[in-house]
N, CA, C and O atoms as a MOPAC input file, in Angstrom:
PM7 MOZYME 1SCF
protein

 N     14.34000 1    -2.72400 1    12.39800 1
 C     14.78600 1    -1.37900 1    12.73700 1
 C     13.60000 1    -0.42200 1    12.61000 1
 O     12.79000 1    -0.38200 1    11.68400 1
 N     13.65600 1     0.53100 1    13.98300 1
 C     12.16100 1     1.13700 1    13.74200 1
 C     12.24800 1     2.60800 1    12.24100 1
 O     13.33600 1     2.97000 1    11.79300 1
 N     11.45100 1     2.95800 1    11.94600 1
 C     11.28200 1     4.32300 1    11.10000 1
 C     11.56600 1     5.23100 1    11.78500 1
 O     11.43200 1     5.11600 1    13.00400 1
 N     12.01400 1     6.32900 1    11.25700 1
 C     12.40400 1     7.51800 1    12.17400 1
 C     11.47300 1     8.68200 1    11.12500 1
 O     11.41000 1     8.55900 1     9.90200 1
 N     10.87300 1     9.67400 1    11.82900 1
 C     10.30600 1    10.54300 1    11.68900 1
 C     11.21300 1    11.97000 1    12.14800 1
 O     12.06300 1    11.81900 1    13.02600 1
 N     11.04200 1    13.16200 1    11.62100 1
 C     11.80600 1    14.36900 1    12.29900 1
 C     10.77500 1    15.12500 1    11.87500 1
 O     10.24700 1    15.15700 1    10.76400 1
 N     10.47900 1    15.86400 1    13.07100 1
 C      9.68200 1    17.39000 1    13.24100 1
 C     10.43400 1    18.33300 1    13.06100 1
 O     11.28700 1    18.72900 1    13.85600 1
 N     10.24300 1    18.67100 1    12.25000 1
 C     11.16800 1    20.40500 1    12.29600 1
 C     10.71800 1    21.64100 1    12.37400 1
 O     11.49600 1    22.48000 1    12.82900 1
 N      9.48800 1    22.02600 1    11.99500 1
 C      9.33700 1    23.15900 1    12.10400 1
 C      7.62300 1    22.86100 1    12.42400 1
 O      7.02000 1    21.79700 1    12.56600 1
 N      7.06500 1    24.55700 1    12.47300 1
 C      5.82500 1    24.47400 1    12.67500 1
 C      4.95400 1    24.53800 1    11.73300 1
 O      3.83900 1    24.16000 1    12.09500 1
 N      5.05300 1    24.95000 1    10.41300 1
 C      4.35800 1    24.43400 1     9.32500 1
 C      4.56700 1    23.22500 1     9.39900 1
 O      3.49100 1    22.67100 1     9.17400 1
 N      5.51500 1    22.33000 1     9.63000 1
 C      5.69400 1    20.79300 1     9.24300 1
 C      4.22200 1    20.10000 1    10.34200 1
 O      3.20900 1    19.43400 1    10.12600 1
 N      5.08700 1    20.93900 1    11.91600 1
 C      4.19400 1    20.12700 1    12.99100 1
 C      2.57200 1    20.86200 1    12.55700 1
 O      1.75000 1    20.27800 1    13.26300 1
 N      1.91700 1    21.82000 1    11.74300 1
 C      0.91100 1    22.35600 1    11.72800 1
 C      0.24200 1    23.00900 1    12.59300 1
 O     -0.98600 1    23.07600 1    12.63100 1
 N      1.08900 1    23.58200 1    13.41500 1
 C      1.00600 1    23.66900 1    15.01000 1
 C      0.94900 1    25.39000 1    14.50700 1
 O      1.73400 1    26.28800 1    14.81200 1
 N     -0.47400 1    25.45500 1    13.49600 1
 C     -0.53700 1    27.01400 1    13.32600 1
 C     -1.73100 1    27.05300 1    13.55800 1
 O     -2.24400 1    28.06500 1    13.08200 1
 N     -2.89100 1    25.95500 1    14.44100 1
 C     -3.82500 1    25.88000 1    13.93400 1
 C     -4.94800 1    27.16500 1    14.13600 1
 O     -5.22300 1    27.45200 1    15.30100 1
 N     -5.47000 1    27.78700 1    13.25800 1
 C     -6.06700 1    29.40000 1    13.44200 1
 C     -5.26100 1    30.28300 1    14.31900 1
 O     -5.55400 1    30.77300 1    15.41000 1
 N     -4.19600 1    30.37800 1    13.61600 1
 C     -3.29000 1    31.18200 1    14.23200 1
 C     -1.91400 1    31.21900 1    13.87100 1
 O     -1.54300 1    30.19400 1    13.30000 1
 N     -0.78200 1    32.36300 1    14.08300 1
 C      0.20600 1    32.18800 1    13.72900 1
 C      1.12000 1    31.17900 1    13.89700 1
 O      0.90100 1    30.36700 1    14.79600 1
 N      2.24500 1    31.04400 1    13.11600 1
 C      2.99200 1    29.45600 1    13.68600 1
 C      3.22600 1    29.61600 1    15.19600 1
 O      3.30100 1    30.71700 1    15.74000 1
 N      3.32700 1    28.54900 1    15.77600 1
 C      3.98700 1    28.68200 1    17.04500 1
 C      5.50000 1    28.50400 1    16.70900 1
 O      5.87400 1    27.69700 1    15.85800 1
 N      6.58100 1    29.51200 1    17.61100 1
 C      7.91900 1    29.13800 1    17.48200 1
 C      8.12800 1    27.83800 1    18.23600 1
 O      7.75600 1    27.48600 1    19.35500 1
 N      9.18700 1    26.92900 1    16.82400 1
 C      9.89500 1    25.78700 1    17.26600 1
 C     11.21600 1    25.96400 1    17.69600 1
 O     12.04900 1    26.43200 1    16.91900 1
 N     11.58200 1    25.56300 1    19.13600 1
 C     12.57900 1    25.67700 1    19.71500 1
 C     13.69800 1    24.18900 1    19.65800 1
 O     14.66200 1    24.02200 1    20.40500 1
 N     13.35100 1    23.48000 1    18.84100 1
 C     13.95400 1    22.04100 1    18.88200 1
 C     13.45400 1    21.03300 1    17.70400 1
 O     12.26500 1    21.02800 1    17.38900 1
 N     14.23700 1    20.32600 1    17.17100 1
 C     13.95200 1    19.12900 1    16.51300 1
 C     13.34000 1    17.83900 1    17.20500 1
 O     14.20900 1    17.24900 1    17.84800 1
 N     12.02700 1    17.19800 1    17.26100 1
 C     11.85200 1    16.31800 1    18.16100 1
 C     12.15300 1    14.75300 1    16.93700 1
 O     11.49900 1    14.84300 1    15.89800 1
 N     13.00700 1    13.52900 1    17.05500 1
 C     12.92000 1    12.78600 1    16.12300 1
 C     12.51800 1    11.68500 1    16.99300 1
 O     12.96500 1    11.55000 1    18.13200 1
 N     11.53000 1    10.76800 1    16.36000 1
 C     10.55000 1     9.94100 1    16.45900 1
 C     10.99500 1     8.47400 1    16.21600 1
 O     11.20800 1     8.30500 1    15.01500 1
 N     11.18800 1     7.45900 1    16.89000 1
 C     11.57100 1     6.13600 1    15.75400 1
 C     10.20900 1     5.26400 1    16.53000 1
 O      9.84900 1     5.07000 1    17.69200 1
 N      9.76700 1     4.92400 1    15.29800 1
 C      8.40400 1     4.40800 1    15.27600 1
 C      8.74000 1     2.68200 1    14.42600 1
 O      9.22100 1     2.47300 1    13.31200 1
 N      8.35100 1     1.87000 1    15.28400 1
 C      8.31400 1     0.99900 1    15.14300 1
 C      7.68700 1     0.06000 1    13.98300 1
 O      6.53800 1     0.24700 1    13.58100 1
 N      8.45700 1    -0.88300 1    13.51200 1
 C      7.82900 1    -0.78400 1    11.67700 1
 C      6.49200 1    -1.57200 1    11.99000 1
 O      5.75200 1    -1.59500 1    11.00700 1
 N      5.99200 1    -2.22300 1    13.10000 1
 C      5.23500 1    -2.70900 1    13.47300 1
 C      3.74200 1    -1.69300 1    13.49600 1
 O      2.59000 1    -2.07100 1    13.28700 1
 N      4.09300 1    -0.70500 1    13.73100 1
 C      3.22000 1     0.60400 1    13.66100 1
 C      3.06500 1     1.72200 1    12.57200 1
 O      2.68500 1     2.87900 1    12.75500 1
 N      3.56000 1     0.93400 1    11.03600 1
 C      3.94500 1     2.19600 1    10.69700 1
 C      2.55000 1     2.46200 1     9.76200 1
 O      2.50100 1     3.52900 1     9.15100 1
 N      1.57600 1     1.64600 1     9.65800 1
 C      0.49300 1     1.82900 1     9.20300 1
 C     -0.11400 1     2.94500 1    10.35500 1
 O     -1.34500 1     2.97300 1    10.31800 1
 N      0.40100 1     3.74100 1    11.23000 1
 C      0.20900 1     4.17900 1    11.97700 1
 C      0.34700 1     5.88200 1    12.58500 1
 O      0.01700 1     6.62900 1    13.50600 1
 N      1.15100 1     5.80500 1    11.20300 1
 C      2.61300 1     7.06500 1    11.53100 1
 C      1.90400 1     8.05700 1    11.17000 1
 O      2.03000 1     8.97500 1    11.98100 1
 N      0.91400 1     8.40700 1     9.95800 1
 C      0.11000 1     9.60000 1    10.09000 1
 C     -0.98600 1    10.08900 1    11.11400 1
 O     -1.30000 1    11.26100 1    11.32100 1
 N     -1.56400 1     8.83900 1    11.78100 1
 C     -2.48400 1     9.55600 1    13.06900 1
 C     -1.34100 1     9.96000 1    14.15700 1
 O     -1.13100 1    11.07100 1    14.64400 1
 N     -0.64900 1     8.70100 1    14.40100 1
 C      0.88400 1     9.61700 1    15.39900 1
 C      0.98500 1    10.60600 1    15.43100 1
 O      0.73100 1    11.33800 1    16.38800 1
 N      1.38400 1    10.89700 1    14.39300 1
 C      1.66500 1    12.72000 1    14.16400 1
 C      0.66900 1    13.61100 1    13.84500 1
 O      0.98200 1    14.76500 1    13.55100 1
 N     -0.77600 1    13.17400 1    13.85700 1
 C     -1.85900 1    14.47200 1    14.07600 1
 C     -1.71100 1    14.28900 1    15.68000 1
 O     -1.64700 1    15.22700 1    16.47400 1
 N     -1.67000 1    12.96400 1    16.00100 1
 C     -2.19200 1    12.98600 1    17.50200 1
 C     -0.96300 1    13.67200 1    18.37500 1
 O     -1.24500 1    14.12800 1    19.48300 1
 N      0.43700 1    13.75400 1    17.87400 1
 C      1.80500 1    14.86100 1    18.50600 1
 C      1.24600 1    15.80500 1    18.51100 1
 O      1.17300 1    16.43500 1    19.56600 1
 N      0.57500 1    16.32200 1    17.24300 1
 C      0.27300 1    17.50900 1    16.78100 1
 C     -0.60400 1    18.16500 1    17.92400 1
 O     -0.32200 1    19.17200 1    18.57400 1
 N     -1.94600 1    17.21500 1    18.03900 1
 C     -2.55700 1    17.81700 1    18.89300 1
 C     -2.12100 1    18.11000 1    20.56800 1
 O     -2.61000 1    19.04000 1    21.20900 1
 N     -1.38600 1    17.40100 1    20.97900 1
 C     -0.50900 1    17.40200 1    21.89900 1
 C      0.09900 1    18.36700 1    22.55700 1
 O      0.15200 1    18.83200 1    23.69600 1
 N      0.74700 1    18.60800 1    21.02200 1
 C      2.05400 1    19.70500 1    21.22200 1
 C      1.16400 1    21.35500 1    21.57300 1
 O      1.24700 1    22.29100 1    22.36700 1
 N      0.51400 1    21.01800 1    20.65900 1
 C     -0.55200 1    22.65800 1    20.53100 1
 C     -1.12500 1    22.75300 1    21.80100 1
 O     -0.98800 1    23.80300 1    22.43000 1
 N     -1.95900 1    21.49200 1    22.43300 1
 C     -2.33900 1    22.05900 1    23.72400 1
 C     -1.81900 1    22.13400 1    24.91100 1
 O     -2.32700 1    22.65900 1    25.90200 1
 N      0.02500 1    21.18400 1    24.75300 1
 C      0.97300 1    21.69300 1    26.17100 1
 C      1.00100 1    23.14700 1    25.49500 1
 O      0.17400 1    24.01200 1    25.78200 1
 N      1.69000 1    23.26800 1    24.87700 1
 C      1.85500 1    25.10700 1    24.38800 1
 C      0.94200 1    26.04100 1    24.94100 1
 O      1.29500 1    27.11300 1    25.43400 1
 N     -0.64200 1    25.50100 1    24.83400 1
 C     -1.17700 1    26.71800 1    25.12000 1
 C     -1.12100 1    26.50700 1    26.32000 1
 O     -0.84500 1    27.57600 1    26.86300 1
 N     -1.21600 1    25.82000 1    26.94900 1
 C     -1.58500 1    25.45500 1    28.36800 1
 C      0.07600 1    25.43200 1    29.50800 1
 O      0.13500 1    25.33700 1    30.73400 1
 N      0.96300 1    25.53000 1    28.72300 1
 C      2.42900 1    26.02300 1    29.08400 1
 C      2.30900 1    26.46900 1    30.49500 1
 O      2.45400 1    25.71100 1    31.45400 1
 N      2.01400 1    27.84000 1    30.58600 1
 C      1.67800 1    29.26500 1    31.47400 1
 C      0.88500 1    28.31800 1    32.82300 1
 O      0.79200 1    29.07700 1    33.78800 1
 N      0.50400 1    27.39700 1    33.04000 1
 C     -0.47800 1    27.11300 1    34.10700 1
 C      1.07500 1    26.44900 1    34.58200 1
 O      1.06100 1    26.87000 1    35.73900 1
 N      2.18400 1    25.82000 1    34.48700 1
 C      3.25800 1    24.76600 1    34.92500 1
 C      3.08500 1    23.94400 1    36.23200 1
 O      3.55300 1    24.07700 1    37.36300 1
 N      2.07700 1    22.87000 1    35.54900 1
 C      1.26700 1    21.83000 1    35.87600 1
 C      1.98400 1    21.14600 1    36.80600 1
 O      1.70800 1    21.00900 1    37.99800 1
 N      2.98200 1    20.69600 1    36.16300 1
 C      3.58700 1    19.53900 1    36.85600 1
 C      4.63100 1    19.86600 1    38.32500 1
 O      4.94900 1    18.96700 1    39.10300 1
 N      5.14300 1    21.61700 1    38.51900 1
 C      5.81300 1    22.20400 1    39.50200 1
 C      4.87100 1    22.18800 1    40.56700 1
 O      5.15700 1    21.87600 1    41.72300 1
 N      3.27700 1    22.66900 1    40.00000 1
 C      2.52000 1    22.96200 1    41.56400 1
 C      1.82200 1    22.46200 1    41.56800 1
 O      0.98200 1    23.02200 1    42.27100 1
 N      1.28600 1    21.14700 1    41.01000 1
 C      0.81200 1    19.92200 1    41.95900 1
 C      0.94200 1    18.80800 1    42.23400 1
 O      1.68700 1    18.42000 1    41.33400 1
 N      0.77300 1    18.09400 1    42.76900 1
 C      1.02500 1    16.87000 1    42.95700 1
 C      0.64700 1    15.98900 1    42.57700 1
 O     -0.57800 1    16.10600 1    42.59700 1
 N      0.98500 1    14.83100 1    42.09800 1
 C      0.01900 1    13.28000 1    42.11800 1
 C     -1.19800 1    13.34000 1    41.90100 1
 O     -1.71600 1    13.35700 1    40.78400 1
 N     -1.72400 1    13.37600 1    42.88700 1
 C     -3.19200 1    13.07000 1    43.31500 1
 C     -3.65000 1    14.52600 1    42.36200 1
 O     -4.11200 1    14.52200 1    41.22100 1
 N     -3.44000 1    15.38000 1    42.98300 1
 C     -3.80700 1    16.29900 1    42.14800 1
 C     -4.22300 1    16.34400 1    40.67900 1
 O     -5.33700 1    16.51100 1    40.18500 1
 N     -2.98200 1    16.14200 1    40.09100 1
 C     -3.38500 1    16.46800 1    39.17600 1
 C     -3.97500 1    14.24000 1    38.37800 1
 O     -3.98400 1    14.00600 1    37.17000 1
 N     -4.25000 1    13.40000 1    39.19700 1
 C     -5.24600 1    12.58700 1    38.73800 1
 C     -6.05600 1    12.44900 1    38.82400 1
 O     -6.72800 1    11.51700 1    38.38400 1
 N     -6.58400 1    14.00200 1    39.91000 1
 C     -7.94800 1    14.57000 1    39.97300 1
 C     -8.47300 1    15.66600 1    38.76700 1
 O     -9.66900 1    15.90200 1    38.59300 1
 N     -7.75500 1    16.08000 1    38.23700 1
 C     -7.60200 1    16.91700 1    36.94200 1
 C     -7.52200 1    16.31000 1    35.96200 1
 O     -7.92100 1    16.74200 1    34.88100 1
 N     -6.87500 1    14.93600 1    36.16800 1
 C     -7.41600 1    13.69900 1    34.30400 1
 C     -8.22400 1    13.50200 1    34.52400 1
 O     -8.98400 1    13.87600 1    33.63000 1
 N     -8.91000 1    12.87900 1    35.60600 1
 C    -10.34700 1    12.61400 1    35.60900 1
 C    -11.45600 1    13.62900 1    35.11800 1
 O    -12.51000 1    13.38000 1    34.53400 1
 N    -11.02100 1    14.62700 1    35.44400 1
 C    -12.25600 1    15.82600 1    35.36700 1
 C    -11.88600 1    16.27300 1    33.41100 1
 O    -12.72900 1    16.87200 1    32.74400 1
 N    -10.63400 1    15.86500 1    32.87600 1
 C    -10.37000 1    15.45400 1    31.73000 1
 C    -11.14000 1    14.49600 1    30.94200 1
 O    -11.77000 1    14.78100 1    29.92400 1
 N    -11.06800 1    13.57700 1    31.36900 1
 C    -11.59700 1    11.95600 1    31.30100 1
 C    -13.47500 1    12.04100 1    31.01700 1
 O    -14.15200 1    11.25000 1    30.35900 1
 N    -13.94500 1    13.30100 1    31.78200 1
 C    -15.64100 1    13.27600 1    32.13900 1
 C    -15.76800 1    14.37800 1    31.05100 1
 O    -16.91400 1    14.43400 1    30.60500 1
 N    -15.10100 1    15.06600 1    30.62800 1
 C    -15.09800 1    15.84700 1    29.64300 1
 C    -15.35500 1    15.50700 1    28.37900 1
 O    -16.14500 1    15.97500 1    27.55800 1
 N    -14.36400 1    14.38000 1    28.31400 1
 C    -14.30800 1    13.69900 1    26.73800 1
 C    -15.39100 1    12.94600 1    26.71200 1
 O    -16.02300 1    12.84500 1    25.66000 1
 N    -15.92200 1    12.07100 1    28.23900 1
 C    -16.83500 1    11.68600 1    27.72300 1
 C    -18.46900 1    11.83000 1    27.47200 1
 O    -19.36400 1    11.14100 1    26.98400 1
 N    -18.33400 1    13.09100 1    28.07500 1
 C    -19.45100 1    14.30200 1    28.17100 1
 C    -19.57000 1    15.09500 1    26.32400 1
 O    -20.59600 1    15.45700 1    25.74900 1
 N    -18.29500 1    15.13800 1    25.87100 1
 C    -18.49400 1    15.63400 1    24.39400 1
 C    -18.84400 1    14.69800 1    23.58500 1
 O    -19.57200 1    14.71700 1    22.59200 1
 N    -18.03500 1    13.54900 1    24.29100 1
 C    -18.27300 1    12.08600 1    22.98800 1
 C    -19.76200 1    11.93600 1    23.10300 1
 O    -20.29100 1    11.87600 1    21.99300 1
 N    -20.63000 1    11.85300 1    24.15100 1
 C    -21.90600 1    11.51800 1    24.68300 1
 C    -22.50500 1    12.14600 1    23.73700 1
 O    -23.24700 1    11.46400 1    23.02900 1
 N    -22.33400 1    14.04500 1    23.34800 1
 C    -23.32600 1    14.57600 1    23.32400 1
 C    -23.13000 1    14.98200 1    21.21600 1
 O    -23.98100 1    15.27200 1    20.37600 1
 N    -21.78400 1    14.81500 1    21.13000 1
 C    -21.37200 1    15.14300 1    19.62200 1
 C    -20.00000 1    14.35100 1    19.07800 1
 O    -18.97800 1    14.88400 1    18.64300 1
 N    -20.28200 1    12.89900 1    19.23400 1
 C    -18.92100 1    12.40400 1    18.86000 1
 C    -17.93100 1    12.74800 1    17.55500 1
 O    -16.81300 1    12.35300 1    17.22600 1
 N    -19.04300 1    13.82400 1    16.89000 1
 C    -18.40900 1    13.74900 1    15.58000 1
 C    -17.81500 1    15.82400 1    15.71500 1
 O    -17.51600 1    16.64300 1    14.84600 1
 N    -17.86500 1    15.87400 1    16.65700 1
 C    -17.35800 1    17.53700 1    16.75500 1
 C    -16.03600 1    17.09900 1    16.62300 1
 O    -15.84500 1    15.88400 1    16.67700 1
 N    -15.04300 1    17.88700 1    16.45300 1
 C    -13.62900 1    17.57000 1    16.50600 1
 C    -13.25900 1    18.06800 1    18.06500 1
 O    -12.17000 1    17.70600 1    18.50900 1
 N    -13.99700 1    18.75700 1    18.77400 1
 C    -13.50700 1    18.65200 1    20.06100 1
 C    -13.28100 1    17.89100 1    20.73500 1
 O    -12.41500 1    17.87800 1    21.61000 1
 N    -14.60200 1    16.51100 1    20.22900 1
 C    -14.24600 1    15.38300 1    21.23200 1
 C    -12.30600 1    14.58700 1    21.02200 1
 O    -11.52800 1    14.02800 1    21.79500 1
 N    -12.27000 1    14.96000 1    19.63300 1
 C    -10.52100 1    14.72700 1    19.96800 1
 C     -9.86900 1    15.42100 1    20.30400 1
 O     -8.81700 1    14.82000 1    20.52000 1
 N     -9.73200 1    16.70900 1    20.59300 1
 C     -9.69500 1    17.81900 1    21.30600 1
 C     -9.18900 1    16.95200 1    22.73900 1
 O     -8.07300 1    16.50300 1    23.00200 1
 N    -10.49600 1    16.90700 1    23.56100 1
 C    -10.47300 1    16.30800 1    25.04200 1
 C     -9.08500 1    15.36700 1    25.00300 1
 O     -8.10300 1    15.29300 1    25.74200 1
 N     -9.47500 1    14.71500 1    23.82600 1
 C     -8.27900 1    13.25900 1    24.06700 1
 C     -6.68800 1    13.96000 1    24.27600 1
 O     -5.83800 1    13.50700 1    25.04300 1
 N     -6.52200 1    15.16800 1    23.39800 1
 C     -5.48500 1    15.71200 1    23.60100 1
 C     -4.99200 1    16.01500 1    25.12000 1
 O     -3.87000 1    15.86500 1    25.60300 1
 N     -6.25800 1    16.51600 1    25.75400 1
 C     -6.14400 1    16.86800 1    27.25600 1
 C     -5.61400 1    15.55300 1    28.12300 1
 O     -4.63400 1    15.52400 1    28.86600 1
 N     -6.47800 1    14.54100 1    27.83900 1
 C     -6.27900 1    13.31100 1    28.78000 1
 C     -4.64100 1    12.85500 1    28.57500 1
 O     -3.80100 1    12.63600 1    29.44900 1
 N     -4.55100 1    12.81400 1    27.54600 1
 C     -2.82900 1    12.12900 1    27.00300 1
 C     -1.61900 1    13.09100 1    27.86300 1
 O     -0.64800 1    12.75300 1    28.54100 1
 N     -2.20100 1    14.48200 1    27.47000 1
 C     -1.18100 1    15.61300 1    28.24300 1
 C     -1.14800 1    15.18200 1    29.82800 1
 O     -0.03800 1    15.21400 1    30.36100 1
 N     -2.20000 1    14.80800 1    30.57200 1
 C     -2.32200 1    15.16300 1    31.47800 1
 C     -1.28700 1    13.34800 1    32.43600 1
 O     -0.67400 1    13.13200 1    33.48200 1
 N     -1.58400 1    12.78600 1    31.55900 1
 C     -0.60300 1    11.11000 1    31.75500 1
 C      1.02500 1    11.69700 1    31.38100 1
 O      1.92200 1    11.09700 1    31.97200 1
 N      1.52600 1    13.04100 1    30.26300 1
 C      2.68400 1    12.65700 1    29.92100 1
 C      3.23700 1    14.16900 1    31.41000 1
 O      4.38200 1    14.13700 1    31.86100 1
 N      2.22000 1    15.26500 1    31.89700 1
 C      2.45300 1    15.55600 1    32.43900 1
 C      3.04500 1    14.97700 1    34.10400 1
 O      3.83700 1    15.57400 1    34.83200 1
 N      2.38100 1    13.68000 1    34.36400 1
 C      2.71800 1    12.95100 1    35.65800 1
 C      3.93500 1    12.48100 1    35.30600 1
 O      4.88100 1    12.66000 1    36.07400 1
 N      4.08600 1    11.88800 1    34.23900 1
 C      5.08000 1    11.05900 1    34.08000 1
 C      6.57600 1    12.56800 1    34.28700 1
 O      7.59600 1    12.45400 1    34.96700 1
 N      6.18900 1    13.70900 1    33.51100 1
 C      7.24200 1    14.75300 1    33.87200 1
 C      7.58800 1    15.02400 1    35.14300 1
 O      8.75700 1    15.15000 1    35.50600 1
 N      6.49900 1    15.13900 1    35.95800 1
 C      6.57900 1    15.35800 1    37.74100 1
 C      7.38200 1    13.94700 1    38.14900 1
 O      8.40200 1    14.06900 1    38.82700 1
 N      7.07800 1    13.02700 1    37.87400 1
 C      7.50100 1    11.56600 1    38.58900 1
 C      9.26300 1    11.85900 1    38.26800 1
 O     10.16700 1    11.95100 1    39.09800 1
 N      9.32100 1    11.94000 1    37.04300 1
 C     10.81700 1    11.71800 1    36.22000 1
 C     11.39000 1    13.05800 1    37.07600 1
 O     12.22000 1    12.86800 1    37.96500 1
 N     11.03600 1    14.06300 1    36.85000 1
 C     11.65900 1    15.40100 1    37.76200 1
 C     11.67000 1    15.33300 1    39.49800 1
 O     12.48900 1    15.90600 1    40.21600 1
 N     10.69000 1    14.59200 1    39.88500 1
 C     11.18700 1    14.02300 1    41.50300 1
 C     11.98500 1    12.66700 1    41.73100 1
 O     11.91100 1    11.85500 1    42.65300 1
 N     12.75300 1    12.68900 1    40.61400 1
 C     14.17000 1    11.59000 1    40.82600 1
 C     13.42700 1     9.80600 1    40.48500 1
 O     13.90900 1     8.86400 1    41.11300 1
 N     12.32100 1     9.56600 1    39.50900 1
 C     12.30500 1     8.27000 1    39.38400 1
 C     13.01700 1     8.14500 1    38.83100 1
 O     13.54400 1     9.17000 1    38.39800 1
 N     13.59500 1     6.78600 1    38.40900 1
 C     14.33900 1     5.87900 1    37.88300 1
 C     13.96300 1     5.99200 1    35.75400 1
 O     12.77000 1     6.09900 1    35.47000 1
 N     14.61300 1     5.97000 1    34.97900 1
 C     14.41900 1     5.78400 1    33.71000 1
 C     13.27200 1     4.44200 1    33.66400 1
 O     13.55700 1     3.49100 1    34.39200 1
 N     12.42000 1     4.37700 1    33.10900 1
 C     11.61800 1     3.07600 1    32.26000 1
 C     12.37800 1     1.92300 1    32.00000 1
 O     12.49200 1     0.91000 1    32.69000 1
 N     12.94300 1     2.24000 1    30.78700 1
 C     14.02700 1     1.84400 1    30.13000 1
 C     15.16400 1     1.16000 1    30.58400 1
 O     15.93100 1     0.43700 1    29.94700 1
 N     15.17800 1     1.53400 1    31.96500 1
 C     16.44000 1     0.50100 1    32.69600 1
 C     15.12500 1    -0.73800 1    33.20300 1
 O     15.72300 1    -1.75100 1    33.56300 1
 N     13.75300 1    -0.91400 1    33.31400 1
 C     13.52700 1    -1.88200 1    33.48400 1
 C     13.73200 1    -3.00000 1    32.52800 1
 O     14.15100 1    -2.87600 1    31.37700 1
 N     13.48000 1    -3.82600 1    32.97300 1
 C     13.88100 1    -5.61400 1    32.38200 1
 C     12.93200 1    -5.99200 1    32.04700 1
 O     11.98300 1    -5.92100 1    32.82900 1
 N     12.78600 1    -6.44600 1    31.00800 1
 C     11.41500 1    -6.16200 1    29.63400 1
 C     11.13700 1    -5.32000 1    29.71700 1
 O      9.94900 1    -5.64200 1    29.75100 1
 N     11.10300 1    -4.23600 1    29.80700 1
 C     10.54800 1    -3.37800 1    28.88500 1
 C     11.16500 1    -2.60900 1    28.39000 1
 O     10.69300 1    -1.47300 1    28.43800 1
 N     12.18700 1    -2.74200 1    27.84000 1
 C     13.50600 1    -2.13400 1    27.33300 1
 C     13.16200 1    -2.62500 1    26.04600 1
 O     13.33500 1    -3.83900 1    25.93600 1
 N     12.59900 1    -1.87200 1    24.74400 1
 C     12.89000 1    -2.40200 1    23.46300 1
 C     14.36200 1    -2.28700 1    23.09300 1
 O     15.11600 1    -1.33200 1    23.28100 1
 N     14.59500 1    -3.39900 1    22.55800 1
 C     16.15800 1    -4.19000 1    22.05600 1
 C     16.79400 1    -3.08900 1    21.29200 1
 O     17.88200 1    -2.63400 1    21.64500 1
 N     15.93400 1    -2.49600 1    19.90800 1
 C     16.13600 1    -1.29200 1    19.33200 1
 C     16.44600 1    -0.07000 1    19.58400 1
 O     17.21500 1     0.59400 1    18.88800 1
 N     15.68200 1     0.46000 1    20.94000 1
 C     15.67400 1     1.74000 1    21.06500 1
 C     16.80600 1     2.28600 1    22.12800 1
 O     16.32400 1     2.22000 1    23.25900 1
 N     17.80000 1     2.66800 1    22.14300 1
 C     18.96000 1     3.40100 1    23.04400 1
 C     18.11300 1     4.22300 1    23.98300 1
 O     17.08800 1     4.88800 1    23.83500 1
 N     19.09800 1     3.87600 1    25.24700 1
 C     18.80200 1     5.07100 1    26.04300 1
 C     19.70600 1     6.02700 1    26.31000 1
 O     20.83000 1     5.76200 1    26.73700 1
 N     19.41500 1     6.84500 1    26.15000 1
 C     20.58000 1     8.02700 1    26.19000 1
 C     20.67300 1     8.69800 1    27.31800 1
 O     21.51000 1     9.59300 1    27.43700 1

């Protein structure tokens, strides 16, 4: 049975970073696989960083006005970023910074794909973990 994690607020998510909390509009709960759970504190810096840069980056609404291609022309230019910081200062914290960008920019397609009527994941055959419900 996987672990379950719950976000609740923005001191919890730390999602104040140099700056006031951001308002939390929702509980997000997590079930993390016990297979991963040596895992569960970078998880949740790496939500963390996530969450902070859809937020700021909210206001641009990525996934309404472009397309596909588009915007896997915009991970890429993501992608040359990170590895333009990693190149030049792997140890800045920006270069995980970038990574935040690249991840957003994969969960953003997947929002456009799912919002132009694909099919759930989860109804495929394997790859349905046994554990996890789809709701």
């Amino acid at each position: 049975m996987p672990s379950s994690t719950t976000y609740n607020s923005a001191p919890e998510l730390g999602l104040s970073v140099g700056m006031d909390p951001i308002p939390v509009a929702s509980t997000l709960r997590v079930d993390l696989p016990t297979s991963l759970n040596l895992l569960e504190e970078r998880f949740r810096e790496f939500m963390q960083g996530m969450l902070f840069k859809l937020d700021k980056n909210s206001h641009k609404n990525t996934p309404e006005i472009e397309d596909i291609p588009g915007m896997v022309r915009m991970l890429l230019v993501e992608l040359t970023e990170f590895q333009d910081q990693f190149r030049d200062d792997r140890h800045n914290p920006n270069t995980l910074i970038e990574l935040f960008d690249v991840a957003n920019f994969a969960f953003l397609m997947f929002l456009a794909l799912r919002n132009q009527g694909h099919a759930d994941w989860r109804n495929t055959p394997g790859e349905t973990p046994v554990a996890w419900e789809n709701p």
